[in-house]
Phi, psi and omega in degrees: 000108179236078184266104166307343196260318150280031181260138178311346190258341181272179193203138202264334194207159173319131177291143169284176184207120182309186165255154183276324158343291167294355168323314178272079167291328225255340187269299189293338165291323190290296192305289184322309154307304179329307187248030173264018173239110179312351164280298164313309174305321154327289212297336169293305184300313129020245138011275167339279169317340199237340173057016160210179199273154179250130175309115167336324183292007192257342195272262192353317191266019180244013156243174172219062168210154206263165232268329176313316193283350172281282221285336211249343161288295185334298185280348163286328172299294168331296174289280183350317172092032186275313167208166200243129181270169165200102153318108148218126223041263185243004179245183214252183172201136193230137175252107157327138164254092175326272159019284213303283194310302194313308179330313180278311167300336197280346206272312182277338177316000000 
């Protein structure tokens, strides 16, 4: 059988070639996970829109969920490295990491 089209050496297409993006996979999972939750993705989108940092008591009333479960998105955003908290006095203030999110547009970009 000498079938050109079965010889071992031909090939139908261009070899892929990954994106230098993806090196960081392991980055783009974490961030992806972070906002595969529809609260977290508000709380981003939040956050995004407003361009500075925002007090949690300002959050809260714009979910309808209670506050440990708000604090328990917060802090998921946080380890993703999504956003940054600042104490001030007894309250919390929270900031997009811009950085973080540029990582993901390049990626989809």
């Amino acid at each position: 059988m000498n079938d050109p089209l079965l010889a071992s050496d031909a090939t139908c297409c261009a070899p892929l070639r990954p994106s230098a993006a993806i090196a960081n996979a392991t980055d783009l999972v974490a961030i992806a996970k972070a906002l595969a939750d529809p609260v977290r993705l508000q709380i981003v989108d939040l956050l995004r829109a407003q361009g500075a940092a925002v007090c949690v008591c300002d959050l809260q009333p714009r979910f309808d969920i209670t506050q440990p479960t708000l604090s328990h998105h917060l802090k998921r955003l946080r380890e993703a490295g999504l956003v940054t908290v600042e104490r001030r006095q007894q309250w919390a203030y929270y900031s997009l990491v811009s950085e973080r999110m540029e990582v993901l547009a390049k990626w989809l970009s």
